[in-house]
C-alpha positions as CSV (number, residue, x, y, z in Angstrom):
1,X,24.9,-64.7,46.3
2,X,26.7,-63.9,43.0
3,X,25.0,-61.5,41.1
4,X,25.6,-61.7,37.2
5,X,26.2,-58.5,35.2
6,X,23.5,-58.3,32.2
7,X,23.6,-55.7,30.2
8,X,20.2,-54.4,29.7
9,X,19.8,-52.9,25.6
10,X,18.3,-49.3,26.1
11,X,19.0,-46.1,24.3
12,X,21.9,-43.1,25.3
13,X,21.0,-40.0,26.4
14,X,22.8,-39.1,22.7
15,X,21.0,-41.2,20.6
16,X,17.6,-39.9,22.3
17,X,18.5,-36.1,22.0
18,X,19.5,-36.9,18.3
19,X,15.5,-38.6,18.0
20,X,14.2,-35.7,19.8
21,X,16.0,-33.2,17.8
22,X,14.5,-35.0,14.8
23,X,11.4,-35.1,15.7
24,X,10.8,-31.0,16.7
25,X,12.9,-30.2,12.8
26,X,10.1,-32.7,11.6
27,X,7.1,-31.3,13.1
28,X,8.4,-27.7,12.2
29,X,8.0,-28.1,9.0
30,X,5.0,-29.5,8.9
31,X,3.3,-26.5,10.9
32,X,5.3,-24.6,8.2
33,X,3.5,-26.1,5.1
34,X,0.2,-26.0,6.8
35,X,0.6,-22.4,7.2
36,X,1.0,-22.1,3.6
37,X,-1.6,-24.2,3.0
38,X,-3.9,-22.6,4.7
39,X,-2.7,-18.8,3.4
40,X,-3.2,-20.1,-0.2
41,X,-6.5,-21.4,0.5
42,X,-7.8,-18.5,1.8
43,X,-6.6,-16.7,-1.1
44,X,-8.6,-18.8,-3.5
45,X,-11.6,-18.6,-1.3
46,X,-11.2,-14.5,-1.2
47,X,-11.1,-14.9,-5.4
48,X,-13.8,-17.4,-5.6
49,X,-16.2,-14.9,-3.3
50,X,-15.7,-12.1,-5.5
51,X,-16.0,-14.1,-8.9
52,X,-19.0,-15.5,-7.4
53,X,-20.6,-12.2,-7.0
54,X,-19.7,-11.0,-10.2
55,X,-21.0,-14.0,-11.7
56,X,-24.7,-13.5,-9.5
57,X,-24.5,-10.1,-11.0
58,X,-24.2,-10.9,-14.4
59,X,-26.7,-13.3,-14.1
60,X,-29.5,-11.0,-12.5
61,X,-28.9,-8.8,-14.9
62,X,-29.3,-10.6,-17.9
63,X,-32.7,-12.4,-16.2
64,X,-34.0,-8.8,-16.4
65,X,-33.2,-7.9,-19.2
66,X,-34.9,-11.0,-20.7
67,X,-37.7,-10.6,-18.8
68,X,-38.9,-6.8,-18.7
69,X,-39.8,-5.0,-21.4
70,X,-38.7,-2.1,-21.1
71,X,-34.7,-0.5,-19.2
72,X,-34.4,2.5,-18.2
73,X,-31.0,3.9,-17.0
74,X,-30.1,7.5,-15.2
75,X,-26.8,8.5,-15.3
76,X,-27.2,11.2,-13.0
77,X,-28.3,9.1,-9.8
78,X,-26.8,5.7,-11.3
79,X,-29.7,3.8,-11.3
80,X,-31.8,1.1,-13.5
81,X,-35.1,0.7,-13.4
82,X,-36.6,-2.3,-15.1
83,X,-40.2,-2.8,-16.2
84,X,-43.0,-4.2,-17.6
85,X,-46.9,-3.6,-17.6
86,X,-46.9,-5.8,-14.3
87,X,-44.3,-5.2,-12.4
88,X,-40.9,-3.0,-12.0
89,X,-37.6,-3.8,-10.5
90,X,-34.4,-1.1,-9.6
91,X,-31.0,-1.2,-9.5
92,X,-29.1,1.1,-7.5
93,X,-25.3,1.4,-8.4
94,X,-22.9,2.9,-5.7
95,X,-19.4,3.0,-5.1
96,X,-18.9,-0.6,-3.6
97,X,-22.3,-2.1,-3.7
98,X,-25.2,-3.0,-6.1
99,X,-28.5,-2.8,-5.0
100,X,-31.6,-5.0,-6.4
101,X,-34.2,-5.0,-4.5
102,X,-33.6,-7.0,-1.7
103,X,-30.7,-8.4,-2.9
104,X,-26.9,-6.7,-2.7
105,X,-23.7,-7.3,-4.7
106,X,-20.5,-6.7,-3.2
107,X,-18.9,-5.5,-6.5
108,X,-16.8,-2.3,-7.5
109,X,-17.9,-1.0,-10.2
110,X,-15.6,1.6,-11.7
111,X,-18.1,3.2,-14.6
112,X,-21.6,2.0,-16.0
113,X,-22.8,3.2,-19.3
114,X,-26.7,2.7,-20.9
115,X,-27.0,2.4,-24.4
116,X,-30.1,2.6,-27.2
117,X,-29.4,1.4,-30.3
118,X,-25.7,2.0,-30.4
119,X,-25.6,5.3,-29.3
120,X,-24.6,6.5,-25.7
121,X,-27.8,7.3,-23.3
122,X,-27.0,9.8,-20.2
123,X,-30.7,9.1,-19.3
124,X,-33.6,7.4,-20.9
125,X,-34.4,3.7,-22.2
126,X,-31.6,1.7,-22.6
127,X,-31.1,-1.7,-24.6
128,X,-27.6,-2.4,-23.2
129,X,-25.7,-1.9,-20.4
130,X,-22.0,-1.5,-20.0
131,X,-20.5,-2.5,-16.4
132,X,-16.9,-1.4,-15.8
133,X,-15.6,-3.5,-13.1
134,X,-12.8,-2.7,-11.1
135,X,-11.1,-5.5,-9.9
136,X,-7.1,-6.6,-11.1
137,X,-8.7,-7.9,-14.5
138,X,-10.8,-4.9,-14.8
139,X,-13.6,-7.2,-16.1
140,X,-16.2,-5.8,-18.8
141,X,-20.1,-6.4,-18.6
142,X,-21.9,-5.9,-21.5
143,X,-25.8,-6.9,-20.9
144,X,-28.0,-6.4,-23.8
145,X,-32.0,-6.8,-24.8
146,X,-33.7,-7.1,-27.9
147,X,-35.5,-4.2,-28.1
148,X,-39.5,-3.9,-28.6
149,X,-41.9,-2.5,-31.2
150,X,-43.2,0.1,-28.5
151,X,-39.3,1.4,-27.8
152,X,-39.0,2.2,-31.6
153,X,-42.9,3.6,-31.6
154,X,-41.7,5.6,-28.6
155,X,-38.1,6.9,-29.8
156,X,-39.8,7.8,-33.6
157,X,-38.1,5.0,-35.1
């Protein structure tokens, strides 16, 4: 028996290290850029959080002011208390956190100032509010109300 030499086509051990070699430089990067990825996302997610609850804030706040009657602001304990003949709503204003009721903002707020009719109110009926945020574009809330006929009865005006 005369047994013919065939070659059989396969790949060398060089060629297949070169692949495999490849192949891990490949998938490297890849986990690379999905790091990335995934560090810039959470980025934008951290930002959209905190925009969102500055943005809920803002909101709240001008509801109220729309719908009560009458603001009142103490400097001294750094609260709001809005009102009307039916009901009354507060808003406590601490270092890290706003406090409504049941509801809470995760905001800093660096200074808050109430004003009536211009002029700077340490305590006492407000018809705007001025929110000092501090965040890296040390944002600016100005929430105002038109005022009513028993304010200006009340204030001699």
């Amino acid at each position: 028996m005369i047994f013919a030499k065939t070659k059989v086509k396969a790949f060398t051990l060089s060629e297949m290290l070169v692949v495999l070699l490849l192949t891990i430089i490949v998938v490297g990067l890849a986990f690379t850029i999905l790091n990335l990825v995934q560090k810039q996302m959470g980025d934008i997610q951290s930002g959209f959080e905190a925009n969102s609850e500055k943005n809920r804030l803002k909101q709240i706040l001008w509801k109220d002011f729309g719908t009560y009657s009458r603001v009142f602001y103490k400097s001294e304990t750094n609260q709001l208390v809005c009102e009307n003949p039916k009901e009354r709503v507060s808003y406590e204003f601490q270092e890290n956190l706003v406090i409504r009721a049941l509801d809470s903002f995760r905001v800093n707020i660096k200074s808050t100032s109430g004003y009536f009719i211009g002029k700077t109110i340490v305590s006492g009926e407000v018809d705007a509010l001025e929110l000092q945020l501090d965040d890296p574009s040390s944002t600016l809330l100005l929430i105002y109300k038109m005022n009513t006929a028993e304010s200006f009865m009340d204030h001699g005006l």
